[in-house]
C-alpha positions as CSV (number, residue, x, y, z in Angstrom):
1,X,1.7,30.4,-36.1
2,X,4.4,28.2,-34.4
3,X,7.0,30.8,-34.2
4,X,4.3,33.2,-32.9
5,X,3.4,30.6,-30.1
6,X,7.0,30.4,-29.2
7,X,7.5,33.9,-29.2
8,X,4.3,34.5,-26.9
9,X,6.0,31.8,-24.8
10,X,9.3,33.1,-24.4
11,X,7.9,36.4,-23.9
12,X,5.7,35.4,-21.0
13,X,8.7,33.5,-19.5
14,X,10.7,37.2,-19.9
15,X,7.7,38.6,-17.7
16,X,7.1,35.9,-15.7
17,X,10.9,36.0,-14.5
18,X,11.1,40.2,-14.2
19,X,7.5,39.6,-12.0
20,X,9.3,37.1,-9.7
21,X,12.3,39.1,-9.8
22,X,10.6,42.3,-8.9
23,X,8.6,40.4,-6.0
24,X,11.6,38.9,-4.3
25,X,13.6,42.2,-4.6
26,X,10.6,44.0,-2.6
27,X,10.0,41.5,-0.2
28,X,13.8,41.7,0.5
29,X,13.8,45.5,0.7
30,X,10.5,45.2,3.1
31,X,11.8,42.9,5.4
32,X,14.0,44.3,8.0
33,X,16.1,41.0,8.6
34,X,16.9,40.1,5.3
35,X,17.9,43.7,4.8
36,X,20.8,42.8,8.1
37,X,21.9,39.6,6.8
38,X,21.9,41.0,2.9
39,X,23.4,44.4,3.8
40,X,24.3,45.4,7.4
41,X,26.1,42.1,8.0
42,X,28.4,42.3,4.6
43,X,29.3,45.6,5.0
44,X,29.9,45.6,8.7
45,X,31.2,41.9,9.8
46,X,34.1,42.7,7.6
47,X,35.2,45.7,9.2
48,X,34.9,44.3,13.1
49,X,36.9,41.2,12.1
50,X,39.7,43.1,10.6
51,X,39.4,45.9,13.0
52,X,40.0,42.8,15.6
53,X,43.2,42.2,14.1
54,X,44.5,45.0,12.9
55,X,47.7,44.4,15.2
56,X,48.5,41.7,13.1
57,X,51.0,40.2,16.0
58,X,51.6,40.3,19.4
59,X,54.2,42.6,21.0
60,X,55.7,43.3,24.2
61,X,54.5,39.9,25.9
62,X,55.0,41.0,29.7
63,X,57.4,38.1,30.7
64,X,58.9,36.9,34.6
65,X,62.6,35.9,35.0
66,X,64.1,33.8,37.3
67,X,67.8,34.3,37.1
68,X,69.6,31.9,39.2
69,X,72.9,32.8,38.2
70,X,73.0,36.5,38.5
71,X,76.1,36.6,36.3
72,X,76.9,39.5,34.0
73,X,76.2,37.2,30.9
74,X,72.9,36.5,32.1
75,X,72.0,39.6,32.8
76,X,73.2,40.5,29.2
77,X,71.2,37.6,27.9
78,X,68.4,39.2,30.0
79,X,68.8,42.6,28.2
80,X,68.6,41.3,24.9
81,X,65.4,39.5,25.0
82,X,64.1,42.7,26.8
83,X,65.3,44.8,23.9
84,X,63.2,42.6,21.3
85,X,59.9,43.9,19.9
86,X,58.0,41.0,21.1
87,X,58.8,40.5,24.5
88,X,58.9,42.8,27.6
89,X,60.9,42.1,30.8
90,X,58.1,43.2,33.5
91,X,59.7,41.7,36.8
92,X,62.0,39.2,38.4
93,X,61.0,36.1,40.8
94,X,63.2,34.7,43.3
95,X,62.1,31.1,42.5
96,X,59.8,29.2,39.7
97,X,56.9,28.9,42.6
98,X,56.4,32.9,42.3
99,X,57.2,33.3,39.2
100,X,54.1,30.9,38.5
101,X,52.0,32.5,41.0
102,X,52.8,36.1,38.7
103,X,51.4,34.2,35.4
104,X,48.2,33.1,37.1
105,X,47.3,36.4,38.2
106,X,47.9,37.0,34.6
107,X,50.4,39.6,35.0
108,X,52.8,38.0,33.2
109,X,52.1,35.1,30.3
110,X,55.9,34.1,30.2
111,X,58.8,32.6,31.9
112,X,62.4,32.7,31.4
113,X,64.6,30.6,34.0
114,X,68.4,30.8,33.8
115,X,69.7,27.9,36.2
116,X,72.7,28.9,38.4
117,X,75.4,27.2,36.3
118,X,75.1,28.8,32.9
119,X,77.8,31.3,33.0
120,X,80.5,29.2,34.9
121,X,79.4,25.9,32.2
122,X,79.6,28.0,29.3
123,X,83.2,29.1,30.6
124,X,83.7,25.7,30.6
125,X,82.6,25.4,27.1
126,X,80.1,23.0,28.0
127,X,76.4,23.2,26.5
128,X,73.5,25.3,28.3
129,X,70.3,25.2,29.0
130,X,67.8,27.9,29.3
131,X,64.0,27.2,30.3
132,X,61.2,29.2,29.0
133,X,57.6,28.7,30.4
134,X,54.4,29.8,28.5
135,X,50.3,30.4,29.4
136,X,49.9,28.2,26.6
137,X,45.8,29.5,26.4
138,X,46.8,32.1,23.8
139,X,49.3,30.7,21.3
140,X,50.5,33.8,20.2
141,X,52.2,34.5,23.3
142,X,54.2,31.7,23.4
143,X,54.8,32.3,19.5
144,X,56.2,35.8,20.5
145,X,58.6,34.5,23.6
146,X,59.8,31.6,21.7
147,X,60.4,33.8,18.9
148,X,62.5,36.2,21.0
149,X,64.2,34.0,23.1
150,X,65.6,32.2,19.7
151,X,66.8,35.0,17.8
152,X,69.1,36.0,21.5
153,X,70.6,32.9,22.3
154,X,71.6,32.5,18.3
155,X,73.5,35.9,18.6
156,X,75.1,35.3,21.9
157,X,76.3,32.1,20.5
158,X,77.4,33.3,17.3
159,X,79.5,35.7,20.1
160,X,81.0,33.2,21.7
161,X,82.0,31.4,18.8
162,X,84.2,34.4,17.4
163,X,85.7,35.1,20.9
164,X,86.6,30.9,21.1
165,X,87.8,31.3,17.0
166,X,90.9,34.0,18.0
167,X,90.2,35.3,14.8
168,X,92.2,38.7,13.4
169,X,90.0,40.0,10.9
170,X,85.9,40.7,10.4
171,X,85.6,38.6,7.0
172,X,86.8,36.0,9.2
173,X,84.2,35.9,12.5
174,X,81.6,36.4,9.7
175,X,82.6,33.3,8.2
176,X,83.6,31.4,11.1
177,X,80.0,32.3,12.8
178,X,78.1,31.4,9.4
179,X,79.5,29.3,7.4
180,X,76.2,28.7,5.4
181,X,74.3,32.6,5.2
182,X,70.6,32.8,4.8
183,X,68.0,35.2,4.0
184,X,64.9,34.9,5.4
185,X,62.2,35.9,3.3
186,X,58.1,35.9,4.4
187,X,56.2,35.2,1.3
188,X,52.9,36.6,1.7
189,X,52.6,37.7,4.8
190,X,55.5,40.0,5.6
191,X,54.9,41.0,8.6
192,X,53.6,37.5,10.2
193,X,50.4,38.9,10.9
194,X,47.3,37.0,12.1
195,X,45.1,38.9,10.6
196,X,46.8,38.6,6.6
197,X,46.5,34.9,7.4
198,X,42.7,34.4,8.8
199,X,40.5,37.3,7.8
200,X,40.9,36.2,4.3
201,X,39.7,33.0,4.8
202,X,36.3,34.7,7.5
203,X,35.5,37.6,4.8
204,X,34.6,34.6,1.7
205,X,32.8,32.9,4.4
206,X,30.8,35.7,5.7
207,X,30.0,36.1,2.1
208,X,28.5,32.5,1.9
209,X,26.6,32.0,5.6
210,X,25.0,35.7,5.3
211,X,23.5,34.2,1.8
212,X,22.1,31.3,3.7
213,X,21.0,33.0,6.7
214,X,19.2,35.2,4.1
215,X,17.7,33.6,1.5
216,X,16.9,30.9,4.7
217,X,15.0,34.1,6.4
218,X,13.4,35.0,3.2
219,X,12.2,31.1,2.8
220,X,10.8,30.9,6.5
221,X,8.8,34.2,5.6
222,X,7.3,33.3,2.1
223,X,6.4,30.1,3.6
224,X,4.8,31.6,6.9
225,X,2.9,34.3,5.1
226,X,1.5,31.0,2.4
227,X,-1.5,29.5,3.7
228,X,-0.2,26.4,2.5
229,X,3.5,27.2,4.1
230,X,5.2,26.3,1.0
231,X,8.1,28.4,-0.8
232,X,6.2,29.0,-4.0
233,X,3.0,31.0,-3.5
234,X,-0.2,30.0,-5.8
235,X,0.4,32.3,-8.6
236,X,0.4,32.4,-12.4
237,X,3.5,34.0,-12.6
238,X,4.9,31.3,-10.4
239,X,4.3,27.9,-12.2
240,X,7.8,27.9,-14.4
241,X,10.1,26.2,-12.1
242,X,13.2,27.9,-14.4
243,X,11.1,31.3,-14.2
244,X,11.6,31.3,-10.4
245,X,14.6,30.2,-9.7
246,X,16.1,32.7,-12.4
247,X,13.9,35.3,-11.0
248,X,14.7,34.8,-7.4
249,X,18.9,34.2,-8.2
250,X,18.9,37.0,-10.2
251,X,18.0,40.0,-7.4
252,X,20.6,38.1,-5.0
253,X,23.1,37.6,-7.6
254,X,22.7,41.7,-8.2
255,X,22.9,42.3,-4.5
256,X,25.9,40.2,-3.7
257,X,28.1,41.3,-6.8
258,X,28.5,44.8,-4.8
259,X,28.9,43.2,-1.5
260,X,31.4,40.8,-2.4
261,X,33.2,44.2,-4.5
262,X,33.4,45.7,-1.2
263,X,34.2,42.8,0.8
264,X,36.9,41.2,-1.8
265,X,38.6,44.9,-3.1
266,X,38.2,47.5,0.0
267,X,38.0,45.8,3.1
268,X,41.4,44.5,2.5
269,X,43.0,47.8,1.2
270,X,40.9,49.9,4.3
271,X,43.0,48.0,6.3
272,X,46.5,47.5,4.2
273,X,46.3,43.6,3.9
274,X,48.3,41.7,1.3
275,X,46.4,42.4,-1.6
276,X,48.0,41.3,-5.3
277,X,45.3,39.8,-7.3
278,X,44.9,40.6,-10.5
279,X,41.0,42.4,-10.5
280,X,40.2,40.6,-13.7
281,X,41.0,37.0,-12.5
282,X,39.2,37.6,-9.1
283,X,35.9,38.8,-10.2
284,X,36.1,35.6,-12.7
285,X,36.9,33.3,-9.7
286,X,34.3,35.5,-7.6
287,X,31.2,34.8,-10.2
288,X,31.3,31.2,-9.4
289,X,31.4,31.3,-5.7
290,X,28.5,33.8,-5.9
291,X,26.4,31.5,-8.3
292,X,27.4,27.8,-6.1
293,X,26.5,30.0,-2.9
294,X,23.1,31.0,-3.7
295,X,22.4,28.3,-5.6
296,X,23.4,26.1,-2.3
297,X,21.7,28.5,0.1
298,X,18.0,28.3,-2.0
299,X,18.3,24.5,-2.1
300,X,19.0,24.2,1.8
301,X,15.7,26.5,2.5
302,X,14.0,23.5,2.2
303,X,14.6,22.7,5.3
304,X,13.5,26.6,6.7
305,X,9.7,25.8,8.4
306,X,9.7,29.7,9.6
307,X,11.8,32.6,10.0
308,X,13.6,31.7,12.9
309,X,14.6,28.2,11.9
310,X,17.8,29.3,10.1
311,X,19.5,31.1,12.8
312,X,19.2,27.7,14.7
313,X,20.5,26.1,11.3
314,X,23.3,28.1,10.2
315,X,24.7,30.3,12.7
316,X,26.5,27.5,14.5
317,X,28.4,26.3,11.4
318,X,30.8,29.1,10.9
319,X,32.7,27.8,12.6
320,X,33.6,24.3,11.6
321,X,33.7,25.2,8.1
322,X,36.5,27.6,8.7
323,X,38.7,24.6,10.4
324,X,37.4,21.9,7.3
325,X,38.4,24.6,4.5
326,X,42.4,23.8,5.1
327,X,43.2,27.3,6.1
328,X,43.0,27.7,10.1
329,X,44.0,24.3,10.3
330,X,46.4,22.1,7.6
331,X,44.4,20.2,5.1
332,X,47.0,17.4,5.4
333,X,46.4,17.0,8.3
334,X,42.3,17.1,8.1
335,X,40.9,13.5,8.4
336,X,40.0,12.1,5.1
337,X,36.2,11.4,6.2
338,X,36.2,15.8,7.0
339,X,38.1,16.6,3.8
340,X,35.5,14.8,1.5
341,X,32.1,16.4,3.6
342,X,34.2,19.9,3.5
343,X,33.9,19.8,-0.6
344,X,30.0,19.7,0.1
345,X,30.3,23.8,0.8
346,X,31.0,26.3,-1.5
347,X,33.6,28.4,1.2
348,X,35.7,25.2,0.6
349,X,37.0,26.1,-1.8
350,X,36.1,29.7,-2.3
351,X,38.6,30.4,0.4
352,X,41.3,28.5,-0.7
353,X,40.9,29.7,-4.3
354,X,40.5,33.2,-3.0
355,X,43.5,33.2,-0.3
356,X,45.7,31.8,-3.7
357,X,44.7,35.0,-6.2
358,X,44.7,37.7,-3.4
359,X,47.2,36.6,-0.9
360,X,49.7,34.9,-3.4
361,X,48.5,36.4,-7.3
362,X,47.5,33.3,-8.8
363,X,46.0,33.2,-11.6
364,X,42.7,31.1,-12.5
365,X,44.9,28.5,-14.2
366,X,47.0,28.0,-11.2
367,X,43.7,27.4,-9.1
368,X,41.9,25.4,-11.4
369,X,40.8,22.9,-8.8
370,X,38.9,25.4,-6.5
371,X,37.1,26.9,-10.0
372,X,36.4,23.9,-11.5
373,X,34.8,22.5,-8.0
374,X,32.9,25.8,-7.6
375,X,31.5,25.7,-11.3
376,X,30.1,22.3,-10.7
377,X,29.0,23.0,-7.2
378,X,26.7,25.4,-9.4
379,X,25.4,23.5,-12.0
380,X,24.5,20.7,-9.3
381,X,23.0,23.1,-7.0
382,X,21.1,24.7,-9.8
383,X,19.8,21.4,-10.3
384,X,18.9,20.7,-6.5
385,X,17.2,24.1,-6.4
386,X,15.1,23.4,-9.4
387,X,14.1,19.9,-8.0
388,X,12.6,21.7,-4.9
389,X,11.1,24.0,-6.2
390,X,9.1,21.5,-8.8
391,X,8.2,19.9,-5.5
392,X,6.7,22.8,-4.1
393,X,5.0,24.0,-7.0
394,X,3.3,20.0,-7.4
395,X,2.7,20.2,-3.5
396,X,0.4,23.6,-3.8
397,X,-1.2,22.4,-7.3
398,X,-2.1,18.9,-5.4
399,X,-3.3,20.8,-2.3
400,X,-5.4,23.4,-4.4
């Protein structure tokens, strides 16, 4: 008789967690703006932010030049930055005055002035200097001018050094003009892109704020369309606090394993990012991040009185957490009070974990931290999630 009672029991628990599974999964297919956030959003977010960026770096940066000197090495020097990939010569100005009044018309975003003296002081062998001026509002182009302006005064010196040496052979100016030799090698991110380096980081968190607008919108419906506006409705099948958070997990779980396929695997190779995880260890490290994220989101609809509350709620943090997860901004150099607060989100340390296996090939051992956080972050949000929704199942038994 006992193990008949169980059996009855665990049975009922099986159907009471298919009934709340099958209820959530039409209520999400019925309702248009779950169905954006949970399907439209995932699959096209991705593709806008990485469309954005497809460039990957800046080229051709129109640039002013003031040339004081109008010597043939400055002209020469002129030439060269012109002939780099990053930086385009668009027109000259007779003094700094018009040359600034070019860059706030926004036809040019650089400046390069050569002061009168630089080919008669470098005759001299004295030390020159050369003035570059940048519209600072986009970082990029100062990145690219820098960059440029750099690379040509290190070869014209390395030129003047061999012509100063009196060398006789090749094997000598080489050595003479680098005595150390260098390779310069990108790890990563070969090509320096902006887009290898961020859209990582935005495509694990559009996975994480498109759960919580979601589940949020699903939350502000069940409890608008509950004459008692709580999240569990006065059902039979809904008294088993286990029963409906399994139920409920379960159809976004199912959703979000395909969206986070698309969004993990072919976003990136659509648009030929750095891609070198290994698929095994990145759907391991992805299981967690899915399980914390809607275990974090259903705990946090709580706080969702009616549909609309969560775009008011959510939407604005996007945001922030990208700058507190340590990738668009150094976590050594985050404030300590930021860093801790940070580790309350799952994209924390989704996106670190994830930029480390697909960006770099980790494996899960050499990201142990990030999994470890994100397996607790779901056993404690689990937990959270089960204490609100015993509160709103006591809350409708009291009020019936």
């Amino acid at each position: 008789m006992k193990q008949n009672r169980k059996f009855t029991i665990f049975k009922q628990s099986i159907l009471d967690i298919f009934y709340v599974w099958s209820k959530e999964f039409h209520t999400i297919i019925k309702d248009q703006g779950v169905m954006i956030f949970f399907i439209l959003v995932p699959l096209a977010y991705p593709l806008i932010y990485a469309f954005i960026y497809t460039n990957e770096t800046v080229h051709e940066v129109p640039v002013v030049v003031v040339d004081e000197s109008h010597s043939a090495r400055s002209r020469e020097f002129i030439r060269m930055v012109d002939a780099t990939a990053d930086v385009h010569i668009m027109s000259y100005a007779a003094d700094i005055e018009e040359a600034k009044e070019i860059m706030k018309c926004k036809k040019a975003y650089g400046c390069i002035y050569i002061p009168s003296e630089f080919n008669q002081l470098i005759a001299e062998g004295e030390q020159v200097e050369v003035s570059i001026f940048s519209d600072m509002s986009g970082l990029l182009y100062y990145k690219a001018l820098l960059s440029a302006c750099t690379d040509v005064s290190l070869e014209m010196n390395k030129e003047i050094k061999i012509q100063r040496m009196g060398n006789t052979t090749n094997r000598q100016d080489e050595v003479s003009s680098h005595p150390i030799e260098y390779t310069y090698v990108t790890l990563f991110n070969p090509q320096n892109g902006f887009g290898s380096f961020l859209i990582p980081a935005v495509l694990m968190l559009i996975i994480q704020q498109t759960l919580l607008l979601g589940i949020g919108l699903s939350a502000g419906t069940a409890r608008e369309k509950n004459s008692f506006r709580e999240l569990a409705p006065i059902n039979r099948h809904y008294q088993g606090t286990f029963r409906i958070v399994l139920g409920k997990s379960l159809v976004y779980l199912m959703i979000y394993a395909v969206m986070a396929a698309y969004i993990t695997c072919i976003v990136p190779r659509i648009f030929s990012m750095v891609q070198i995880a290994d698929i095994k260890t990145l759907f391991g490290f992805m299981l967690p991040y899915l399980t914390a994220c809607i275990f974090f989101a259903m705990t946090t609809s709580i706080f969702i009185r009616n549909r609309e509350t969560c775009m008011l709620i959510f939407v604005f943090t996007s945001i922030p957490l990208l700058f507190i997860s340590g990738i668009s901004w150094p976590g050594a150099s985050i404030p300590a009070f930021w860093k801790v607060f940070s580790w309350i989100f799952p994209s924390t340390f989704g996106i670190n974990g994830f930029v480390h296996i697909n960006n770099m090939g980790a494996t899960l051992d050499e990201v142990i931290p990030e999994y470890r956080a994100l397996w607790i972050q779901t056993g404690v949000y689990f937990i959270t999630t089960c204490i609100v929704y015993r509160y709103q199942i006591w809350r409708s038994n009291k009020i019936k």
